[in-house]
C-alpha positions as CSV (number, residue, x, y, z in Angstrom):
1,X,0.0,0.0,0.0
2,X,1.5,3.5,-0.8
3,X,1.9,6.1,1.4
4,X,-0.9,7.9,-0.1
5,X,-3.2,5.5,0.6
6,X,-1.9,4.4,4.2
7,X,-2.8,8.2,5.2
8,X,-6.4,8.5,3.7
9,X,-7.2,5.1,5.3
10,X,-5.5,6.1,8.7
11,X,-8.5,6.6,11.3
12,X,-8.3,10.2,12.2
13,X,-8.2,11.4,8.3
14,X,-11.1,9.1,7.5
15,X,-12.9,10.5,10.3
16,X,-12.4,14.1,9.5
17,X,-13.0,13.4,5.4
18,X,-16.5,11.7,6.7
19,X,-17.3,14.5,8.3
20,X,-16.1,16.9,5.3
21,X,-18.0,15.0,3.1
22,X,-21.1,14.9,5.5
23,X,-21.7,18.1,6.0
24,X,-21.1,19.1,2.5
25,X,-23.8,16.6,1.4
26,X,-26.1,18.6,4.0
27,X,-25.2,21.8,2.8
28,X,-26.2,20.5,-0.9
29,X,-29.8,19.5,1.0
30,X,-30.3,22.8,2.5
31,X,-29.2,25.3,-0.6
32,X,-31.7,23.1,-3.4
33,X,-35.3,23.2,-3.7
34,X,-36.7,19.7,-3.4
35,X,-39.7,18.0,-5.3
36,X,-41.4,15.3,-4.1
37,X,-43.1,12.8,-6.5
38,X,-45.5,11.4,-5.9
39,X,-46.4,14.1,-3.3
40,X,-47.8,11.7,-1.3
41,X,-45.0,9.2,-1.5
42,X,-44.5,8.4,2.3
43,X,-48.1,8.5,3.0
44,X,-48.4,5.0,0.9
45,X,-46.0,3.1,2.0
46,X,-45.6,1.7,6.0
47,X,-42.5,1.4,7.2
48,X,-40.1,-0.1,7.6
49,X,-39.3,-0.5,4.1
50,X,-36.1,-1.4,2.1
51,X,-34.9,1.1,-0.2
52,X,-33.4,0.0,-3.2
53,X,-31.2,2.6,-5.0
54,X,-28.6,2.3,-8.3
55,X,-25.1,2.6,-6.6
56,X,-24.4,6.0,-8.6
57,X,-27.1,7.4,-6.5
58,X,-24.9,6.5,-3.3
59,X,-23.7,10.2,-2.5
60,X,-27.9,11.3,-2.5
61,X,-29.9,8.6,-1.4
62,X,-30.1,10.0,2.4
63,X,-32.0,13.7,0.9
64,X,-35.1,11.2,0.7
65,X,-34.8,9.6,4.1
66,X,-37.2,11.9,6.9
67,X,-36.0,13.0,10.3
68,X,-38.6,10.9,12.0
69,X,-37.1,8.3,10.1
70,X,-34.7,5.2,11.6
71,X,-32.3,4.1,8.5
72,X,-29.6,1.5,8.1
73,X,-27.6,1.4,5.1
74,X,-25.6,-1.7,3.6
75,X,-21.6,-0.3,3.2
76,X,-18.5,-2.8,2.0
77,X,-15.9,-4.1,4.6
78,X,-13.1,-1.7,2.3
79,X,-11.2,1.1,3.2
80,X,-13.6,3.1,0.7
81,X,-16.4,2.1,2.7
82,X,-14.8,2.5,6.0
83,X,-14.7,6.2,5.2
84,X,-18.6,6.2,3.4
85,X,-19.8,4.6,7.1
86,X,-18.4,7.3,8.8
87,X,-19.9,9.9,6.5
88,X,-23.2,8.0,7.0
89,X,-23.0,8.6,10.5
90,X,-22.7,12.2,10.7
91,X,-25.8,11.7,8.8
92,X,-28.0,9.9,11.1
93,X,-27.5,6.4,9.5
94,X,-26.2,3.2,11.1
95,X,-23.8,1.4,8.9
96,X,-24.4,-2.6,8.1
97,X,-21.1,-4.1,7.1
98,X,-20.7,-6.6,4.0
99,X,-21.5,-6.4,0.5
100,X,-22.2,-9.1,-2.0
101,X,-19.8,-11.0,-3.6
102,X,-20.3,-11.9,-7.2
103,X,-18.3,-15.1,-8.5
104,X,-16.5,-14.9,-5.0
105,X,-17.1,-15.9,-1.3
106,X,-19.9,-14.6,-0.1
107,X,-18.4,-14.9,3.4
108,X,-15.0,-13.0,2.3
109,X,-17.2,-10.3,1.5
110,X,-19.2,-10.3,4.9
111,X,-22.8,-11.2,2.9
112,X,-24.0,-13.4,5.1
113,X,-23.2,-11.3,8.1
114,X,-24.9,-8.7,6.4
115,X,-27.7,-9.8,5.5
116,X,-28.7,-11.3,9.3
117,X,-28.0,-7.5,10.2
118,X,-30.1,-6.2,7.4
119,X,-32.8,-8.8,8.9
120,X,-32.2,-7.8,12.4
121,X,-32.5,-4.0,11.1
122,X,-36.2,-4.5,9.6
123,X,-37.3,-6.3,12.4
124,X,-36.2,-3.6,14.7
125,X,-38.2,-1.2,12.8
126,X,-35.4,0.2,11.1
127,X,-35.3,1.4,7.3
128,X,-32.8,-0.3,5.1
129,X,-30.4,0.9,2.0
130,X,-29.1,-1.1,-0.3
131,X,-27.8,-0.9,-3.9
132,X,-29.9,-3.0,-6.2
133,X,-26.8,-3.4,-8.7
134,X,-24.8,-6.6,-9.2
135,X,-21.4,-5.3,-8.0
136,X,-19.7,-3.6,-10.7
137,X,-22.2,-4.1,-12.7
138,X,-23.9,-0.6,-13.4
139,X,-27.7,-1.0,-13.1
140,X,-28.3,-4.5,-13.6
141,X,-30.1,-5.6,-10.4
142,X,-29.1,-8.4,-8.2
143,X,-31.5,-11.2,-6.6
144,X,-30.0,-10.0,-3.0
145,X,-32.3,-7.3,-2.9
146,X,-35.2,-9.2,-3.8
147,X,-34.1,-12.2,-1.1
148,X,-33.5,-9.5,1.6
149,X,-37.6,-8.7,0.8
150,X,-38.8,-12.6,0.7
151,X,-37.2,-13.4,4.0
152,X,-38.0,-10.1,5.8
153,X,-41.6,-9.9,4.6
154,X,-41.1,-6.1,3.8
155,X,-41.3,-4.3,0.4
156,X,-38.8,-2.6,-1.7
157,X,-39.0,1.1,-2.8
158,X,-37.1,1.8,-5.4
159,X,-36.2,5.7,-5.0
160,X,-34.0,8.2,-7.1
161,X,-32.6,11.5,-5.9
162,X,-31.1,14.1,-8.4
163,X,-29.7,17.7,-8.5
164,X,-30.1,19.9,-11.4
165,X,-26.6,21.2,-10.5
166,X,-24.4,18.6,-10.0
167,X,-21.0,16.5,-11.3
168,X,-21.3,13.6,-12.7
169,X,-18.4,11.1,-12.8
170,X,-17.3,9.1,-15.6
171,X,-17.3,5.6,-13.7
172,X,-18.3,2.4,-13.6
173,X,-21.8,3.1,-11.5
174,X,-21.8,6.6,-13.4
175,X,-21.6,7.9,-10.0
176,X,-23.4,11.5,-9.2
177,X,-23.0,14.1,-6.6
178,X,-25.1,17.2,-6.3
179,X,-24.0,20.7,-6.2
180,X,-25.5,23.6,-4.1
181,X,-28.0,26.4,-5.4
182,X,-29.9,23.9,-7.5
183,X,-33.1,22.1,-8.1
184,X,-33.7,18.8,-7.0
185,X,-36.1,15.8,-7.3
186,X,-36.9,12.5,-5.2
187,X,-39.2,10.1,-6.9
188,X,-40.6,7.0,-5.2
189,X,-41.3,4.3,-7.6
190,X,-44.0,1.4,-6.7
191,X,-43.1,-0.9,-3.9
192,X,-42.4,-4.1,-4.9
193,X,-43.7,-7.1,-2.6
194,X,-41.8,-10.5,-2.7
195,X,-44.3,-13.4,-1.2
196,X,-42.6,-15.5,1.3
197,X,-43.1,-18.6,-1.4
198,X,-41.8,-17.1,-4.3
199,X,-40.1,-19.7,-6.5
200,X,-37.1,-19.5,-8.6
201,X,-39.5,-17.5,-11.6
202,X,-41.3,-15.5,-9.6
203,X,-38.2,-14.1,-8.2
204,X,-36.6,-13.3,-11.4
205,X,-40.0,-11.4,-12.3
206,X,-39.7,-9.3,-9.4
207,X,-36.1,-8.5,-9.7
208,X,-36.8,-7.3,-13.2
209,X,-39.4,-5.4,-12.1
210,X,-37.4,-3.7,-8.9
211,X,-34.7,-2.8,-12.1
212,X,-37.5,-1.4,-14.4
213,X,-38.9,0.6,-11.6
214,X,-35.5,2.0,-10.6
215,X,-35.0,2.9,-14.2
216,X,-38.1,4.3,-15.0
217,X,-38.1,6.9,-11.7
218,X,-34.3,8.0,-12.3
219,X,-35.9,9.1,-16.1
220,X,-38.7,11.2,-14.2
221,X,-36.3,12.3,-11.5
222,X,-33.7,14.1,-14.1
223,X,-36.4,14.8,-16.5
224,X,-38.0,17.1,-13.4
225,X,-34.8,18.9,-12.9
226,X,-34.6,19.5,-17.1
227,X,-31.5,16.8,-17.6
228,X,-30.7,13.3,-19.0
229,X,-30.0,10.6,-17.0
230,X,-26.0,9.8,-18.3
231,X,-26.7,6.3,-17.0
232,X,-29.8,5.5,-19.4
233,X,-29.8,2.2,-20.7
234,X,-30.5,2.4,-24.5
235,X,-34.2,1.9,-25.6
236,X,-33.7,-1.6,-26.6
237,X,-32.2,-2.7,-23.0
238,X,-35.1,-1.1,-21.2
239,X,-37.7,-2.9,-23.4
240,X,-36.4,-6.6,-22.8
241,X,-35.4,-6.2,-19.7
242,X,-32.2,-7.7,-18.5
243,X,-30.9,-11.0,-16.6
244,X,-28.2,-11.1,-13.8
């Protein structure tokens, strides 16, 4: 490991860079006027809920959580996310540890320890936040989502947050972070319910749907801040669907 990266994963830097980051990201919240769609939203669904978010959308997701609200959010056993818990923190969410682990071990990757947390968390009354996507796999959603949902009993709401001001980065999960003095949206799609005896092709139906619903609010989302989504899947993709 270089030096570089020895100091920005040294305790006390990560700590102050969460914080940095942290109260940038409310700074961003206070300084952009936010729409809600469906206006409504909150008053349709019963919490808790699990909401299921592109990883891009990782820097925004907590504008659309509510004060009242307990949240949880799903963040890797890396350095990277090390520093993304602590950031979390300052902003009133508890960190689950683990991530999936695609073509790996699941337990290298802390999965299975996450997902009792993420359990534990829903049963506790607690909101949880995960990515939908197949690690690095840009917006092609995973079946851990839609296990989490069969096991717990609770839905998934898919949810998009954008900025009309905003930099978006040129990487693999098309990653977006919203600048002050801006317009914003939060759209709620449809919740999604997973039956408790959902077999193997019911469960790929209601991934593809948690995918087309998550596609199909981040296209409203930066259509109501006058933008195009950089992540949009061509026209073809998002008419025949996609398999993980």
């Amino acid at each position: 490991m270089g030096l570089f990266k020895r100091i920005t994963r040294s305790r006390p830097v990560q700590e102050t860079l969460g914080l940095l980051v942290a109260s940038y990201l409310k700074f961003v919240q206070r300084t952009n006027r936010f729409v809600m769609e469906p206006a409504d939203a909150y008053d349709r669904i019963e919490m808790p809920v699990i909401a299921a978010m592109w990883h891009g959308q990782h820097f925004m997701i907590h504008f659309a959580k509510r004060p009242q609200d307990r949240a949880a959010s799903l963040v890797s056993r890396s350095g990277d996310g090390e520093f993304n818990a602590i950031a979390l923190r300052h902003l009133g969410i508890r960190a689950i540890r683990g991530s999936g682990a695609r073509g790996r071990d699941i337990r290298k990757k802390g999965g299975v320890q996450a997902m009792r947390g993420m359990l534990k968390a829903l049963a506790d009354g607690e909101m949880v936040v995960m990515t939908a996507d197949i690690p690095k796999i840009s917006r092609v959603c995973g079946q851990g989502i839609v296990t989490l949902s069969q096991m717990s009993g609770r839905p998934i709401v898919p949810v998009a947050v954008v900025t009309s001001r905003r930099i978006d980065f040129n990487s693999w999960d098309k990653a977006s972070i919203g600048l002050p003095f801006g317009r914003g949206a939060i759209v709620l799609g449809e919740p999604v319910h997973v039956p408790r005896d959902a077999g193997p092709e019911a469960i790929e139906t209601l991934r593809l749907q948690v995918e087309r619903e998550l596609d199909t609010i981040h296209e409203r989302a930066y259509a109501l801040v006058g933008s195009r989504d950089p992540g949009a899947k061509p026209a073809t993709a998002l008419a025949g669907g996609s398999r993980a």
